[in-house]
Structure formats: C-alpha cells, structure tokens
TIBABA-585111 format. One line per field, with one value per residue (C-alpha): residue number from 0; residue in one letter; z negated, x negated, y negated. Coordinates in Angstrom, 1 decimal, padded with zeros to 4 digits, always signed. Each point is the difference from the previous one (the first is absolute). Layout:
BEGIN
k = (NUM ...);
r = (a ...);
pz = (Z ...);
px = (X ...);
py = (Y ...);
***
This chain:
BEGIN
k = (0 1 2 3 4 5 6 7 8 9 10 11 12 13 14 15 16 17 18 19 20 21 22 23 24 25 26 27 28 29 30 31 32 33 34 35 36 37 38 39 40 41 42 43 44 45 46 47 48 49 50 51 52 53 54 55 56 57 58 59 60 61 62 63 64 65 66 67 68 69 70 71 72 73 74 75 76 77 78 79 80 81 82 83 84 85 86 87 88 89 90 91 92 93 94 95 96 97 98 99 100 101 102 103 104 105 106 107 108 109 110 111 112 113 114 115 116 117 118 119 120 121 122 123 124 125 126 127 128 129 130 131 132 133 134 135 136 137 138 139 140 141 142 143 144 145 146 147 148 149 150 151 152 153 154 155 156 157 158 159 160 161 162 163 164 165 166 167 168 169 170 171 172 173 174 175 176 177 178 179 180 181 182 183 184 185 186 187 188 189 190 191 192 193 194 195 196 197 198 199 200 201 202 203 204 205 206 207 208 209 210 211 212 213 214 215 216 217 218 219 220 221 222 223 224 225 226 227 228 229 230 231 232 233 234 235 236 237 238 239 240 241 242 243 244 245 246 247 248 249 250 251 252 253 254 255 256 257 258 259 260 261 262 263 264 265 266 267 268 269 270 271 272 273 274 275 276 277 278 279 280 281 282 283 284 285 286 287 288 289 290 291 292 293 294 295 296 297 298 299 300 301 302 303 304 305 306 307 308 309 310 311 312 313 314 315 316 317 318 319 320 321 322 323 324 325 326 327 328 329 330 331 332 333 334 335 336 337 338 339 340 341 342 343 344 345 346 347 348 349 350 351 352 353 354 355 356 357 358 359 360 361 362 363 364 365 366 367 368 369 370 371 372 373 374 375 376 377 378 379 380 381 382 383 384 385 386 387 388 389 390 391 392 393 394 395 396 397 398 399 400 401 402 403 404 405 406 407 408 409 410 411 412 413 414 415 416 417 418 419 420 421 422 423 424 425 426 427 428 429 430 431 432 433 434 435 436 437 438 439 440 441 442 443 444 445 446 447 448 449 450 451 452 453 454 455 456 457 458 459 460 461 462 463 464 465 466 467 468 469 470 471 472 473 474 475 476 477 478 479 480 481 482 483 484 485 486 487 488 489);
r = (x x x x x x x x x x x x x x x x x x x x x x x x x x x x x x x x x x x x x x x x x x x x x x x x x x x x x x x x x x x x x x x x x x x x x x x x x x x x x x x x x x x x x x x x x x x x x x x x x x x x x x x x x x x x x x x x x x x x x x x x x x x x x x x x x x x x x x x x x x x x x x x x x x x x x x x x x x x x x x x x x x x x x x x x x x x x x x x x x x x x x x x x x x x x x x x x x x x x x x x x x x x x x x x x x x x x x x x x x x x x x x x x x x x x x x x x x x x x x x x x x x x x x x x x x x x x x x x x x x x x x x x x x x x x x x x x x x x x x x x x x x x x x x x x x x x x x x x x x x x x x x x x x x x x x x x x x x x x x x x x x x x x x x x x x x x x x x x x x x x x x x x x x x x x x x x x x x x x x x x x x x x x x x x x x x x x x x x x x x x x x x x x x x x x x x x x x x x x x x x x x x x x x x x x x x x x x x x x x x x x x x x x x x x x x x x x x x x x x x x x x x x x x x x x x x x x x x x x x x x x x x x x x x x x x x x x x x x x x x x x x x x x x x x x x x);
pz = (-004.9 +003.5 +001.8 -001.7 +002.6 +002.9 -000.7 -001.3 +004.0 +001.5 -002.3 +001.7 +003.2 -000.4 -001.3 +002.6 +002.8 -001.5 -001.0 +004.0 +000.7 -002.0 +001.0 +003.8 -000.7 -002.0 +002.2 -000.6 +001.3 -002.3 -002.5 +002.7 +001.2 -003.8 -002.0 +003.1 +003.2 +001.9 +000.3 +002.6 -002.0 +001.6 -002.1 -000.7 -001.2 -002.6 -001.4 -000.7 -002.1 -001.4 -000.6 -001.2 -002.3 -002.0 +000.1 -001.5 -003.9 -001.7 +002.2 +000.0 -003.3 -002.3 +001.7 +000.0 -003.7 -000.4 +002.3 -002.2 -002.8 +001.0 +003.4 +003.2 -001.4 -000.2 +003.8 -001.6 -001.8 +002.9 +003.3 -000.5 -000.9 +003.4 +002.0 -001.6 +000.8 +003.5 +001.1 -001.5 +001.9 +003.3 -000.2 -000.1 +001.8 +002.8 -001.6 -002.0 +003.2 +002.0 -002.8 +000.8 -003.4 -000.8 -003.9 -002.0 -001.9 +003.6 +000.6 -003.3 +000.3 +003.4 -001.3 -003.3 -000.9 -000.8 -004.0 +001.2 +002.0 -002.6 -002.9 +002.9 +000.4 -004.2 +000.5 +002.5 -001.3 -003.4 +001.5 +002.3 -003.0 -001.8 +002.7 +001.2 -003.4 +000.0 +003.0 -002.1 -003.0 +002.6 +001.4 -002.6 -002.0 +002.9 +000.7 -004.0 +000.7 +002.8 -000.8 -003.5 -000.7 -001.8 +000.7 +000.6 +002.0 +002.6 -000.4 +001.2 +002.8 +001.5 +000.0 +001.6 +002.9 +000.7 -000.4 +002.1 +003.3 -000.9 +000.0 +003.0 +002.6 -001.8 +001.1 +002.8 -001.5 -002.6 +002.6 +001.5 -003.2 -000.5 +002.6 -000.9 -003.4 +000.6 +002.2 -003.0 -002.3 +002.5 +000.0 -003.5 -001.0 +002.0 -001.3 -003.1 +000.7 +001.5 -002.6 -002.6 +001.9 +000.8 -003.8 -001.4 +001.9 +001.9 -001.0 -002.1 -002.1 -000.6 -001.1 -002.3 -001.4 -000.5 -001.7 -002.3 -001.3 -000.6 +002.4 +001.0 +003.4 +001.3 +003.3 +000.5 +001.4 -001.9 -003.7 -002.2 +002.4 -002.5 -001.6 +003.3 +000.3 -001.3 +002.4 +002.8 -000.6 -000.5 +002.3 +002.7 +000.0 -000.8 +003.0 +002.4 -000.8 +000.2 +001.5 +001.3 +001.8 +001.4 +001.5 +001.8 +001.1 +001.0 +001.5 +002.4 +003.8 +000.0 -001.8 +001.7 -000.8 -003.6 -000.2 +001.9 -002.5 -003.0 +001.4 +001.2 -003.8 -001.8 +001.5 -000.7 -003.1 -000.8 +000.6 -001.6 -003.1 -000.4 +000.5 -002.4 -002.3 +001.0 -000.8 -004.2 +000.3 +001.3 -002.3 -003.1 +000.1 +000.2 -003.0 -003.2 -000.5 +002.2 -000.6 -001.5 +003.5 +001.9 +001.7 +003.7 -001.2 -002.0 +003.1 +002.1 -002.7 -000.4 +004.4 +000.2 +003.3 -000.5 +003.7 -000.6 -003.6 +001.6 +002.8 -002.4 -002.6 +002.7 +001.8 -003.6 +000.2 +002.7 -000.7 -003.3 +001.9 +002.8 -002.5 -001.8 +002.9 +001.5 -003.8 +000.0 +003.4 -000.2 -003.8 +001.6 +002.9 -002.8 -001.2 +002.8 +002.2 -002.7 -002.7 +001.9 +003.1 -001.1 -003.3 -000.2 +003.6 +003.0 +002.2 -000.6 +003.7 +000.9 -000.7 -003.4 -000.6 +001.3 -002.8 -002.9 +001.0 -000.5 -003.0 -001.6 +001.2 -002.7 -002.7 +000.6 -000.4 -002.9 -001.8 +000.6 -001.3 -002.9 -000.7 +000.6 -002.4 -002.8 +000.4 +001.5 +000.7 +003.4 -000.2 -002.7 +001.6 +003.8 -001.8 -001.5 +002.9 +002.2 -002.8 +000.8 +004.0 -001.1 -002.5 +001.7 +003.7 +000.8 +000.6 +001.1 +003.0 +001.1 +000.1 +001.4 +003.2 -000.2 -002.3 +001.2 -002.8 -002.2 -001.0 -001.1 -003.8 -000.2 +001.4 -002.1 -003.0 +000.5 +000.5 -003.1 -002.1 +001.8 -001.1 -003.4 -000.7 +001.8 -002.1 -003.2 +000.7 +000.7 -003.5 -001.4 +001.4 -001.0 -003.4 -001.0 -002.6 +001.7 +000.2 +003.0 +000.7 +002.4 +000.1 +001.3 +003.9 -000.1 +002.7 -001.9 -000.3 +003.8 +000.3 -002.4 +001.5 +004.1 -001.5 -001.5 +003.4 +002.1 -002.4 -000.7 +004.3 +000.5 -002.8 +000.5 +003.8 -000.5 -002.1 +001.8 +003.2 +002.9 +002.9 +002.1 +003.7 -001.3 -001.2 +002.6 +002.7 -002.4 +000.6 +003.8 +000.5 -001.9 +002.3 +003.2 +002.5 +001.0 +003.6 -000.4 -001.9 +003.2 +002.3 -002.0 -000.2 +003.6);
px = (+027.3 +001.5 -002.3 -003.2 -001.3 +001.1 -001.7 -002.9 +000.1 +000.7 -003.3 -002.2 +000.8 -000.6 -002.9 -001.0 +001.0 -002.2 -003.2 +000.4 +000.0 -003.0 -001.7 +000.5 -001.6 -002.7 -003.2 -001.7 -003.5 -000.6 +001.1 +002.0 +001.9 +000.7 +000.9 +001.2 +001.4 -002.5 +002.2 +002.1 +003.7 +002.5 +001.0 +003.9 -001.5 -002.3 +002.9 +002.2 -003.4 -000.4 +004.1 -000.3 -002.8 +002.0 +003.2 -000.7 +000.8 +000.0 +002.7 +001.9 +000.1 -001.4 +002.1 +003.3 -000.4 -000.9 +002.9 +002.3 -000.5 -000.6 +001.1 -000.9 -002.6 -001.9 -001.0 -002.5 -002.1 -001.0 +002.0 -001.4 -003.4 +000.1 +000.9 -002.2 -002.8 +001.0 +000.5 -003.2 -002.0 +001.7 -002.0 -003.1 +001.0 -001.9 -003.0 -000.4 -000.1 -002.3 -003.0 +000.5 -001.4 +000.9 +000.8 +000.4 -003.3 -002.0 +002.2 -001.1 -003.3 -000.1 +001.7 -002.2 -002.4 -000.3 +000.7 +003.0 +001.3 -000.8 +001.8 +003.1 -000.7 +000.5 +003.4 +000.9 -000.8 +002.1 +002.7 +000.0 -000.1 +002.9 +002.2 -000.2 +001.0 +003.2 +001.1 -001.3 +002.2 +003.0 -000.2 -001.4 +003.7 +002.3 -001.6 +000.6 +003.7 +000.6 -001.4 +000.1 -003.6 -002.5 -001.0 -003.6 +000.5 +002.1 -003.2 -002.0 +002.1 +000.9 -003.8 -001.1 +002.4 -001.8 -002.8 +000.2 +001.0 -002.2 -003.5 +000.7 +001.2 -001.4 +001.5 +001.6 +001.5 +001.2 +001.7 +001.7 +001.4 +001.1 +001.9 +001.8 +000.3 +001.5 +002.6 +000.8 +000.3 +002.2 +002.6 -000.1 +000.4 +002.4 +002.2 -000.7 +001.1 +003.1 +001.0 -000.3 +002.0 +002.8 +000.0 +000.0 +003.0 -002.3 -001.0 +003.0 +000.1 -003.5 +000.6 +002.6 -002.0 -002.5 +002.2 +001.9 -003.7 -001.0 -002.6 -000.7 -001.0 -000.3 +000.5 -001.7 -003.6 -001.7 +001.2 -002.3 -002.4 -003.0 +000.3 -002.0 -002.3 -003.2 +001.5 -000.2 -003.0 -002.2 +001.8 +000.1 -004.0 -001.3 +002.0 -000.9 -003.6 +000.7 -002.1 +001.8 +002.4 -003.9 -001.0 +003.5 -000.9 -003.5 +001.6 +001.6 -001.3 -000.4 +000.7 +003.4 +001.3 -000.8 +002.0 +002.7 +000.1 +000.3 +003.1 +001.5 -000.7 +001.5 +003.3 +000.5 -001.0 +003.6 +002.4 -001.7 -000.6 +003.7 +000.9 -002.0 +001.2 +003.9 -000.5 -000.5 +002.8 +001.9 -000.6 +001.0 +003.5 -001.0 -002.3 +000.0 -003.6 -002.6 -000.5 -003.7 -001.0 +001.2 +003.0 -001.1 -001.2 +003.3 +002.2 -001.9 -000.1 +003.8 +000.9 +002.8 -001.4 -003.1 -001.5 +000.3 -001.4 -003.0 -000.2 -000.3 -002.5 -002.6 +001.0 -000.7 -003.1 -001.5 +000.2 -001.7 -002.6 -000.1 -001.7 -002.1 -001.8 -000.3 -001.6 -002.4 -001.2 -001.4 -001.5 -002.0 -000.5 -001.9 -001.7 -001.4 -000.9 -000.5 -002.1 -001.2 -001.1 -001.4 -001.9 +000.0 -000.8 -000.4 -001.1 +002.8 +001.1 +003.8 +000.9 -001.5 +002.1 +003.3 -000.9 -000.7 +003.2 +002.0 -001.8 +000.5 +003.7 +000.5 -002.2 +002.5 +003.2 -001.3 -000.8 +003.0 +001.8 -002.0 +001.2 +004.1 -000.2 -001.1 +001.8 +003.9 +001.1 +000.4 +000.7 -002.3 -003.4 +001.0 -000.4 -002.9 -001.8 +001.3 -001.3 -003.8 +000.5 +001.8 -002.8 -003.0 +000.1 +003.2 -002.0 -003.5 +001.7 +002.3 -001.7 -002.9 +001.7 +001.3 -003.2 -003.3 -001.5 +001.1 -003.6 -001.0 -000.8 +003.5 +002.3 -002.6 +000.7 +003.7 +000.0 -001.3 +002.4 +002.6 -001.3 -000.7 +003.3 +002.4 -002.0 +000.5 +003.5 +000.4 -001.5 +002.6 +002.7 -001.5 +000.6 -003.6 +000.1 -001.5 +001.0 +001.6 +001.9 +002.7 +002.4 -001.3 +001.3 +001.4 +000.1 -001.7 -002.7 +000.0 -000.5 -002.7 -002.3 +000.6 -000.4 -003.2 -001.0 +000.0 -001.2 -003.4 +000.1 +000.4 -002.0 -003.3 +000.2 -000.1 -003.4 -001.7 -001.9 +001.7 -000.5 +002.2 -001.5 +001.3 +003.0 +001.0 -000.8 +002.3 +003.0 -000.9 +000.2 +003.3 +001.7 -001.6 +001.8 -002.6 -000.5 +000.9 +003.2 +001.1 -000.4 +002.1 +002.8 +000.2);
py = (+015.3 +001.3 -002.9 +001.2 +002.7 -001.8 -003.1 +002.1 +002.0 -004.0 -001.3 +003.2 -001.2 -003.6 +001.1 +002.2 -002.8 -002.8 +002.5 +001.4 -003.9 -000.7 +002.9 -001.0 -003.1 +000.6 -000.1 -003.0 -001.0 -002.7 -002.8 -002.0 +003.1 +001.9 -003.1 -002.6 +002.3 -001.5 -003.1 +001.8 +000.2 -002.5 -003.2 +001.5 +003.5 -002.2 -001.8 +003.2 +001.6 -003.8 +000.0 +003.5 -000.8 -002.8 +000.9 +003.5 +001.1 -003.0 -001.7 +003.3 +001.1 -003.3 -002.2 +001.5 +000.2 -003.5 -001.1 +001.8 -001.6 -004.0 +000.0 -001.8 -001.8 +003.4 -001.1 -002.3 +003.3 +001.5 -001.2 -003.8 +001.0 +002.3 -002.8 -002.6 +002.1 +001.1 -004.0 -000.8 +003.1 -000.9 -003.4 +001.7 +003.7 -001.3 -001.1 +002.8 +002.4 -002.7 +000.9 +003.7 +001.6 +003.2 -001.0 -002.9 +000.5 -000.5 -003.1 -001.1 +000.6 -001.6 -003.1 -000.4 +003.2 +003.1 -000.5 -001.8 +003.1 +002.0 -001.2 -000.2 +003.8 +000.5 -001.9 +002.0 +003.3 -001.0 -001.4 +003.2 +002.5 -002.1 -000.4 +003.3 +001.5 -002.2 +002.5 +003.3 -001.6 -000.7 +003.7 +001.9 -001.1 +000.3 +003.8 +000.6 -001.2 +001.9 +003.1 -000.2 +001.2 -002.6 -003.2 +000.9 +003.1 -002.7 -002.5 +002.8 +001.5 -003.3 -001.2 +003.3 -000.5 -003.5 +001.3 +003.0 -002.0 -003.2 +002.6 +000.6 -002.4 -003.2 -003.1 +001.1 +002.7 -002.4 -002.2 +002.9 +001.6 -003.8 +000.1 +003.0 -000.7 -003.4 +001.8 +001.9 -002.9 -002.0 +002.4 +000.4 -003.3 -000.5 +002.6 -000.9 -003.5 +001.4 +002.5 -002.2 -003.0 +002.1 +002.3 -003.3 -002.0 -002.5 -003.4 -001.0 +002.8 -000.5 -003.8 +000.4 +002.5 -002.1 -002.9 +002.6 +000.6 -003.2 -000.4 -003.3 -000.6 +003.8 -000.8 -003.1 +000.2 -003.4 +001.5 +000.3 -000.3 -001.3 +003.1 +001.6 -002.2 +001.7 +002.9 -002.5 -002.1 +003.2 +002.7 -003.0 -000.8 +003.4 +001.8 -002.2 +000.9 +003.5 +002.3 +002.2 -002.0 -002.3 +003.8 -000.1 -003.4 +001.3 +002.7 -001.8 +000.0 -003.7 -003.4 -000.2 +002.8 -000.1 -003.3 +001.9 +002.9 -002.6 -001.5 +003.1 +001.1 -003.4 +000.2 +003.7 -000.9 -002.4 +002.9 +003.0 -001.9 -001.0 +003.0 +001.5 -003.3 +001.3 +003.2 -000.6 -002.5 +002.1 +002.5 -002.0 +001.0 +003.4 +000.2 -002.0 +000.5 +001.1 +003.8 +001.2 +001.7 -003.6 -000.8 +001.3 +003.3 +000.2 -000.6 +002.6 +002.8 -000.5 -000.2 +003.1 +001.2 +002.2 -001.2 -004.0 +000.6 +001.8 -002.4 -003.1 +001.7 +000.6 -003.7 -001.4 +001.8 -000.8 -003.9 +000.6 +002.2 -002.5 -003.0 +002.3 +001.6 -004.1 -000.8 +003.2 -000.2 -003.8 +001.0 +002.5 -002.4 -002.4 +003.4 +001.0 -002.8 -002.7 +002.2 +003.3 -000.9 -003.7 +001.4 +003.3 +000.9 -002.1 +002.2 +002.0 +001.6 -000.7 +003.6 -000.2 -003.3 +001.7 +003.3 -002.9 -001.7 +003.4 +000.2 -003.3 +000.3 +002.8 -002.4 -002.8 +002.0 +002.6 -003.0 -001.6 +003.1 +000.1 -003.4 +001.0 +002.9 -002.8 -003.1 +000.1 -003.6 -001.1 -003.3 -000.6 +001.4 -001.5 -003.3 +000.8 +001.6 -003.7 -002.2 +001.5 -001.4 -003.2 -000.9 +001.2 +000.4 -002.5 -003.6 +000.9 +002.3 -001.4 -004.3 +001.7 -000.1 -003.7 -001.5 +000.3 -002.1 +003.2 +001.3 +003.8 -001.0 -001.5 +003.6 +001.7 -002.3 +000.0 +003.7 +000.9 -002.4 +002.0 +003.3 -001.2 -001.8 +003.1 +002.5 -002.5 -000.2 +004.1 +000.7 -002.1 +002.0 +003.3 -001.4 -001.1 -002.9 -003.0 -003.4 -001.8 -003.4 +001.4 +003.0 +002.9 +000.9 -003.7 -002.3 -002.1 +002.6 -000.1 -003.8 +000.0 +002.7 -001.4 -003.4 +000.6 +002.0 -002.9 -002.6 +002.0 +000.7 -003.7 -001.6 +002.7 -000.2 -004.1 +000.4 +003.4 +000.0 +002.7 +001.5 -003.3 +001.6 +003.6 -001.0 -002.0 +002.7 +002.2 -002.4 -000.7 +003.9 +000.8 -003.1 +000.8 +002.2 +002.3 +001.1 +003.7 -001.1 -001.9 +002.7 +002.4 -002.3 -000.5);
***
C-alpha cells in the first residue's frame, strides 16, 4: 500500500512527540506528584484526559460497528452509560476531591477499614487488567489491518508505545499525551463522520437504506432499547466508580474545579458520541455487512490520498492509546500505593515509590497484553471487567458518602458477594458448566447482583455495630468546603 511508509514515518513522529512529552515530565518527588500532578492541572485540561479516556477505542471502533447494524439506539451501549455515569459523578465530584486521598482504596479504608480498602484495591486491579486489554484487542487488530502483519505483533507494538511514554512522565505525562492524542482523535472522527455523510448521500439516503433493509426503527433512539440494558445498568454504575476517572477528580486543584471538569466533560460527551453513533449509520449504505477488520479501520485503509490515510491511522491511534495509558496508570496507581507501600514497605522513600510505580506500570500493561493475545472480544470482556465494579464496589462506595449508619462488616460483606457472584458469572461465560437462574451478561444478571449488593449493605449494617463518630466525620469532610479550597477559588 502507497500510504504504508508514510503513516509508518507519521506514527515515528507521534511517537517521538508524546515520549519527548513524557520524558519532559517525568520527575516526580513522590506519590502525589507521579500518579496525581500534584493537583496543579486546570479543571478543562482534566476533562479532555477524562474525555480522552472514555471516548477512546471502543466508541471509535465498537460503536461504529454496532451502529451499523441496529442503529441509533447504539447510543444506549456506550453513549448512555457515559452520561449516566458522568451526571452521577458530578453529584459527588466535589466530595470526592474534599477527602483528598490519593486512591480509592485510602478513601475506602478511611470510610470503613483497611480490609475494606483492600478488597476495593483487588477490584481495581481486575477491572484495570480487563479494561486495559480491551484497548490492546482494539489496536492490536487495527495495527494487523493496517499493516497487514499479525494480530499479536500489533498487541505488542501498540502496548509498547503506551508503555514507553507512561514509564516516564506518570500522570502528568499521561494528561499531556491526552491532550494530544484527543486532538488526534477529534479530527479523525470528524472526518470520519464527514466522509461517510457525504460518500453516503446524507441522511435520506441513509433512511431509505435502512427501510429497503427491513430494519425497523434504525433511526430512532428508544428502539429496542431493552436490548442495552445490561450495557447500561452495569457500564452506568461501574464507570462512575472508576478509578481512573476518581484520580482525575483527585487531581483536581480543588472541589470546584473538579465539579467544573465533570460538566465541561458531560456536555462534550452528547456530540462526540453521536457522532461516533452517525458515523456506523452512515456507513450502512456503504457496506452490507460490517467488514472482519471493522468498519472505521476499513474506511481508512481504503482513503485514496496517502496523507489523510496516514493522518487518520495515527488519529485512530492515539484515541485507543489515550484510554489505555488512563487504565494502566491508575492499576499501577492501586499497585503501588495500595499494596507496596501499605504492606510491602511503608517506609518506602518517595523516590522508591515513584521507581515501584514505573515498575508496576509495566505489570499492569504486560498483564493486560497477556490477556489480549488470549481472548479477542471487546464487547464481551468490557462487560465482564464492569460487572466486577457493579457487583462489588458499586453500593458500599458510593452510600458511604450519603449513609453513615453503613458499617465496615456490611461493604466488607457486600464486597465479597460482589467478588464471588462476578467471578461465578465470568466462569459461566468462559464456558464452565455451572448452573444459573438468569442469562449470562443480561440485564437481569445486572439487577440481580446490585440488588443483592444493597440488600446485604442495608440489612448487615441494620444488625452490626460501626464506627457512627468515623463515619459521620467521613461525610462532614467530603461536604465541607475546606479553608485552602476557598482561597484558591478566590
């Protein structure tokens, strides 16, 4: 292909920008300043790395194929789920900042104990693991489509490239790269959007496409919609716990400017994902069915002008790269400051914490790799990797900011249903013979597990003694404007 040593000369210099940008950015003194910038980023440069942390391969290559084939009501598998979650952290942005932990785990453990914190700490470092192998699945196949060379050499390429930058500039570095990669991405989806608008004659061509195929309700957004349920009920809760989009909020310099950077984030939100949503529509009068590589690799493989096609492949990349460095940074965030330093060594210096940070950085995404070269399904292990949140970590988190009668035993309790009842339901779907009551990856399954979450949170923190003075001082902090937080937003 003409396009293929361009891109490949375009691809060595984004690589070279965002490694000089990491590099610049990589001394770090301790915890605060490797894994949260030393709370010194501005509210709109957090929600670009949050944006460009979401809206990254899933939405750009998942989505379009899923819009493609049922239409609008695609919005609901990620776009709805993104915006549930977003709303629901912008009611607590500022109360999450006001505790001023590093990680969730130390909010945890300040809000119950330390077992609590850690079993948070084992959700984390799953869903991490999972979630960052979606993005080696999502570029390791668009590398092996571009380049034609195999799947696993593009797992392995793409994941070196995070890695490379992430090692070095931690956090910050992350946030920067962000920013450039969401740049990328922007442009890209936008062409995208445009190219496929105007190949495909617009909005009426599209629609009587869609009724000389037979498919009911392609452009209307409530069709269907119980189909995407489980995608909303478990993408919804578990991303709003996420933590890597808490360390953003951490991140932030103060409690009003994390609330700032979730609505900033929540209306960008609304247009990219209909775009993204557009995009596969579009695209339906251009392809029966959606190609092997997916429909957005497809259209950039096949762009006439060497240049654009170049410009798109390394825009497409960098939104892939952009959610896997956010995923791997806050797994070895949990690694480091949540296992090392509280049980391995605690009187670790801050330099030795910033050289086990690098360190578990590469544990988080070799392991994720590991993972990509075995199992291929996007869609499929992103649920999976949600359920484990949703289940486990969902209730006792997020009522232990609004309940204080919520005791220890109870999260603990609740927690380890969670873990029990996701890892239940993940043997299932590997294709273990056990027996269940529901469909697998169901919204049923959903409602079930959450359900069963609260009622043990409720009914053991009715019958168990807590910590009420703890707990309430817990709540107390995360409303109260603290004096500092004033002062900087004067």
């Amino acid at each position: 292909m003409p396009n293929t040593t361009l891109s490949l000369i375009l691809m060595a210099l984004y690589v070279a920008s965002i490694l000089v940008v990491g590099i610049t950015s990589r001394k770090s003194s301790s915890n605060d300043a490797y894994f949260l910038a030393s709370r010194e980023l501005p509210a709109w440069l957090l929600a670009i790395t949050f944006i460009a942390s979401w809206w990254g391969g899933g939405s750009a290559i998942d989505l379009v194929d899923h819009a493609h084939q049922n239409g609008m009501s695609s919005f609901w598998i990620y776009g709805v789920p993104v915006l549930i979650a977003t709303g629901l952290m912008l009611l607590f942005a500022k109360r999450i900042r006001n505790i001023g932990t590093i990680s969730q785990p130390q909010l945890m453990q300040e809000r119950y104990n330390s077992t609590a914190g850690l079993l948070l700490t084992i959700f984390i470092i799953i869903f991490m693991v999972i979630a960052a192998s979606v993005q080696v699945i999502v570029i390791g196949k668009f590398i092996n489509t571009f380049y034609d060379i195999s799947y696993e050499t593009g797992a392995i390429i793409g994941t070196l490239i995070v890695l490379l930058y992430s090692l070095f500039g931690g956090f910050k570095g992350v946030v920067f790269t962000d920013f450039l990669q969401f740049i990328f991405f922007l442009i890209t989806g936008g062409f995208l959007c445009y190219l496929t608008y105007n190949q495909s004659g617009g909005f009426e061509a599209m629609q009587a496409n869609a009724i000389a195929n037979n498919k009911l309700g392609y452009t209307s957004f409530f069709h269907n919609v119980a189909d995407n349920m489980a995608y909303v009920i478990t993408f919804g809760t578990s991303w709003m716990i996420q933590a890597n989009i808490w360390q953003r909020i951490s991140a932030a310099k103060n409690a009003i400017d994390a609330k700032k950077m979730m609505i900033y984030s929540f209306f960008a939100f609304i247009p990219l994902y209909l775009m993204v949503t557009y995009t596969g529509m579009f695209a339906s009068t251009m392809y029966d069915t959606v190609p092997a590589s997916g429909i957005v690799p497809d259209l950039i493989r096949n762009i006439s002008n060497p240049f654009i096609s170049a410009i798109m492949f390394v825009g497409l990349s960098a939104a892939i790269m952009s959610t896997m460095d956010s995923l791997i940074n806050t797994g070895a965030l949990s690694l480091t400051v949540d296992i090392y330093t509280k049980y391995i060594n605690t009187e670790a210096s801050p330099a030795q914490n910033v050289r086990i940070g690098r360190l578990s950085t590469f544990i988080i995404g070799a392991l994720a790799l590991i993972i990509a070269l075995q199992i291929k399904s996007v869609l499929t292990i992103s649920w999976i990797g949600s359920d484990f949140l949703t289940c486990g970590a969902f209730i006792p988190l997020v009522l232990g900011f609004v309940w204080a009668r919520g005791t220890a035993t109870a999260a603990i309790i609740s927690m380890l249903f969670g873990l029990l009842f996701s890892t239940y339901n993940l043997l299932v779907a590997l294709g273990v013979d056990l027996p269940v009551a529901w469909e697998i990856a169901s919204a049923y399954q959903a409602i079930i597990g959450i359900c069963i979450s609260l009622f043990l949170y409720v009914s053991i923190s009715l019958i168990t003694k807590g910590d009420m003075k703890k707990s309430q001082n817990f709540i107390k902090k995360s409303k109260k404007v603290m004096p500092s937080l004033k002062n900087d937003t004067q």
